[in-house]
C-alpha positions in Angstrom: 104.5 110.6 95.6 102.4 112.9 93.8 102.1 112.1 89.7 102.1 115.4 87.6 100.0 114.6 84.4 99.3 116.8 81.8 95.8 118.3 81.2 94.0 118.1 78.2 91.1 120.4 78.1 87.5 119.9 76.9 86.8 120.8 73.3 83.7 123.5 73.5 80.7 122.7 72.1 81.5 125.5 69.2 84.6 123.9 68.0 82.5 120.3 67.6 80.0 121.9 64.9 82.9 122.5 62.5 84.1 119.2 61.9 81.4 119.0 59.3 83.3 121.3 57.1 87.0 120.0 57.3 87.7 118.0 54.3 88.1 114.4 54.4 92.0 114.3 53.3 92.9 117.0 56.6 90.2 114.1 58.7 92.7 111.1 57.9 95.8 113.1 58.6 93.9 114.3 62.0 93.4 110.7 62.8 96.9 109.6 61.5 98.5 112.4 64.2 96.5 110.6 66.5 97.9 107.1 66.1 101.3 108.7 66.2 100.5 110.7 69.8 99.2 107.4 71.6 101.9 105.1 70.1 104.7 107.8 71.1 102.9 107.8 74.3 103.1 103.9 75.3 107.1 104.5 74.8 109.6 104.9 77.6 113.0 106.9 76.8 116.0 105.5 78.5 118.4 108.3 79.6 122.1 108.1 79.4 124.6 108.3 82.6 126.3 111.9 80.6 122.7 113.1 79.9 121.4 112.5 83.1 124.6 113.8 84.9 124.4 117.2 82.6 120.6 117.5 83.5 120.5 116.6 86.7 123.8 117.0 88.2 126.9 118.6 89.3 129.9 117.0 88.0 133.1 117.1 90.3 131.0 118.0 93.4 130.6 116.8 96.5 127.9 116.4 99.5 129.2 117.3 102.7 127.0 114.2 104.1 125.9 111.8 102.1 126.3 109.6 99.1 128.7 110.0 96.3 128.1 112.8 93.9 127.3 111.2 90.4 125.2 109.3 88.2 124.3 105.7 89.4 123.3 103.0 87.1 120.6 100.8 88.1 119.1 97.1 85.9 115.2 98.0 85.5 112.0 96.1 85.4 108.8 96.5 85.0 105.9 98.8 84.0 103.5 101.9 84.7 100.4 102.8 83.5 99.4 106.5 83.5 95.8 107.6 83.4 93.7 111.2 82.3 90.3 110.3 82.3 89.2 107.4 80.8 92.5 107.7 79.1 95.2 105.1 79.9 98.7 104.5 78.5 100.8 101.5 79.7 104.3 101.9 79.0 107.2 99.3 79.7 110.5 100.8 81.9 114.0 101.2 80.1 116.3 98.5 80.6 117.8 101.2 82.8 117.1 103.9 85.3 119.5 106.5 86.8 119.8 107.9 90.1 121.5 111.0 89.8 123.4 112.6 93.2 124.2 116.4 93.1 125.3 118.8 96.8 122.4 120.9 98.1 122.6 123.0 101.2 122.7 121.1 104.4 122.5 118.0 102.5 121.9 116.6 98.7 119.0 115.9 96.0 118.9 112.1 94.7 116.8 112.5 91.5 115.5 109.4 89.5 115.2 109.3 86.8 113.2 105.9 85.6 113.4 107.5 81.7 113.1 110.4 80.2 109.5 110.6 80.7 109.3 110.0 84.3 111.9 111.6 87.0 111.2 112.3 90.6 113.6 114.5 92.1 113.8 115.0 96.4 116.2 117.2 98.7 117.2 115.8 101.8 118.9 117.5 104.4 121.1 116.2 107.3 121.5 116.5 110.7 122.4 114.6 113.8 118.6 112.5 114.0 119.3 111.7 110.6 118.4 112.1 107.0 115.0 114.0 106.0 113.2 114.8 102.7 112.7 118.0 102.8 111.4 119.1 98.7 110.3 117.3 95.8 110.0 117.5 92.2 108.3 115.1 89.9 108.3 115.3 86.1 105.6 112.9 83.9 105.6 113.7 80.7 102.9 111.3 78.2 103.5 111.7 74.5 105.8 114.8 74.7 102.8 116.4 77.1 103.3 116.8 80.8 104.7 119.3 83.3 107.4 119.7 86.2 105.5 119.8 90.2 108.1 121.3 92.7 106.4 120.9 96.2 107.8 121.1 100.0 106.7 117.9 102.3 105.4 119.4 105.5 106.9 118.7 108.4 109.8 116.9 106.5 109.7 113.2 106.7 112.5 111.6 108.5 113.6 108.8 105.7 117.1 107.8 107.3 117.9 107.5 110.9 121.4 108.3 112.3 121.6 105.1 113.6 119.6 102.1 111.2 119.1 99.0 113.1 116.1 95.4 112.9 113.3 96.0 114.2 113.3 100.0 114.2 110.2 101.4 112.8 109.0 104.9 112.7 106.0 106.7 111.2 106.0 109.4 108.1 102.6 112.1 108.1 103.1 114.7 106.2 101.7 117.2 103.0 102.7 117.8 99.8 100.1 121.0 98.9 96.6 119.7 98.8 97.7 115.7 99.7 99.0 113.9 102.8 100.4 110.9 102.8 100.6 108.6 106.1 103.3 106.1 105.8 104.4 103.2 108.2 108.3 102.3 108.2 110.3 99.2 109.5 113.4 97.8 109.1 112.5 93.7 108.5 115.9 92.9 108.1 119.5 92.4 107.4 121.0 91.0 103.8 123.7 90.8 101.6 123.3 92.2 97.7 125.8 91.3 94.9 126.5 94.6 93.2 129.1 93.8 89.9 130.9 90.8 91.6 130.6 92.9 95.1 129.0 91.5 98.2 127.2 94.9 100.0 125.6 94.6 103.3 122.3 96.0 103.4 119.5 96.6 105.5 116.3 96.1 104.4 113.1 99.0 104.4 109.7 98.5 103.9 107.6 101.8 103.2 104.2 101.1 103.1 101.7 104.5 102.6 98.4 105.8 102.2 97.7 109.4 99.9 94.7 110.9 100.5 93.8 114.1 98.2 92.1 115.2 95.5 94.4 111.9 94.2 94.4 108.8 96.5 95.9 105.4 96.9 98.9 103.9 97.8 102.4 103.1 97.3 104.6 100.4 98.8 108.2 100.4 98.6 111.3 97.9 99.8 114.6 99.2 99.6 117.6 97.2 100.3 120.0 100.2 101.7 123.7 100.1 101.7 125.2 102.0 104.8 128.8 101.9 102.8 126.9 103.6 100.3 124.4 105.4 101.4 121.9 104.4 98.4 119.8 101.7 98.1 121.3 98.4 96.6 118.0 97.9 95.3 114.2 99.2 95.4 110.9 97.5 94.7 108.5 100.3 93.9 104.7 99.9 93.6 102.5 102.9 93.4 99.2 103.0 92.5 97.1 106.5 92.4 94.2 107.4 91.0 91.7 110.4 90.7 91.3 112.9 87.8 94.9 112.1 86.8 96.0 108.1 87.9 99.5 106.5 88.1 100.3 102.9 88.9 103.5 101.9 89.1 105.7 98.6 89.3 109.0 98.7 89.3 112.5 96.5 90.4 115.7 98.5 90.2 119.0 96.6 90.8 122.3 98.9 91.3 125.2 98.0 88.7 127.7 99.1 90.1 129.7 100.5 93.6 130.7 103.6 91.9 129.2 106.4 89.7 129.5 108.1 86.7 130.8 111.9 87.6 
């Protein structure tokens, strides 16, 4: 839950007195480079099934509990806006976001990938309560700039039950380094999602979390998961963080298809 921005440092006070002597013709290209960095920065890179599957993956694998190994295709809406400063840079989502399933000891990471720019990446393991995060890794990249966080969530969260059922609700407290997040968790529901002409039962999850840190908010999420699947059928994400670095985040990811790409 924890955005990884990249940091610009301050320009000393040295480096400022200079600009009196740099010719006028290197000033306009300075300022045309600019343009360039803020407009590459407001895009969003959609990532391919293959180049998602070769980055993130392990094609031919397979978990020894979980969901299908693979790259799965999800319809995307909506926006995020990331924040340095007093800098801000809203960028639309790809029409398409991947969720990309590879074997990991004792379990299996689920990384999504929203677009090239934006991935978060999470280990689970299994056991008999059920199915806990255990790691994460988030890439957020502005403008070619950014940087890779790998942290371990302490204790891990418990994310899936064995057994899912209405009305079950459970809490999440936990760290990732210098932030803890406190998250409430209920299941609201049963339902019925039409994935590629496919009726999947569901049951329906509603996250809803407070980050406290040295970068603070919240983040809300619904997640229509498919037992037959284990994935989500769909997720309604909304994140919004703030501090030296900010993120906020709305997003609606619809699942394409009952099968993935491996």
């Amino acid at each position: 839950m924890a955005p990884c921005l990249p940091y610009i440092a301050p320009v000393p006070r040295a480096v400022t007195h200079l600009a009196v002597w740099i010719p006028a013709a290197v000033i306009v290209v300075l300022v045309g480079a600019g343009v360039w960095f803020w407009t590459r920065a407001g895009e969003s890179t959609q990532i391919s099934s293959g180049a998602a599957l070769a980055e993130y993956g392990t094609p031919g694998g397979r978990t020894v509990a979980g969901p299908r190994v693979g790259a799965w295709t999800y319809a995307a809406r909506g926006s995020e806006t990331v924040g340095l400063g007093p800098l801000r840079v809203t960028r639309d989502l790809p029409a398409n976001a991947r969720i990309v399933v590879r074997p990991a000891e004792e379990g299996f990471w689920r990384t999504l990938a929203l677009s090239e720019e934006h991935v978060e990446s999470t280990r689970f393991a299994v056991s008999g309560a059920g199915t806990r995060a255990v790691s994460r890794s988030t890439k957020l990249t502005v403008g070619g700039l950014g940087r890779t966080d790998d942290v371990d969530l302490v204790p891990p969260p418990l994310i899936y039950p064995r057994t899912l059922k209405v009305g079950a609700h459970w809490r999440l407290r936990y760290t990732l380094r210098d932030m803890q997040v406190d998250a409430r968790v209920r299941v609201t529901g049963r339902a019925v999602v039409p994935v590629d002409g496919q009726d999947v039962p569901v049951f329906i999850i509603r996250t809803n979390g407070a980050v406290t840190g040295p970068i603070a908010g919240r983040r809300d999420d619904t997640e229509w998961y498919a037992p037959s699947l284990a994935m989500p059928a769909r997720l309604v994400l909304r994140m919004n963080l703030s501090g030296d670095a900010s993120l906020r985040l709305a997003a609606d990811l619809r699942l394409a298809s009952t099968a993935p790409v491996n």
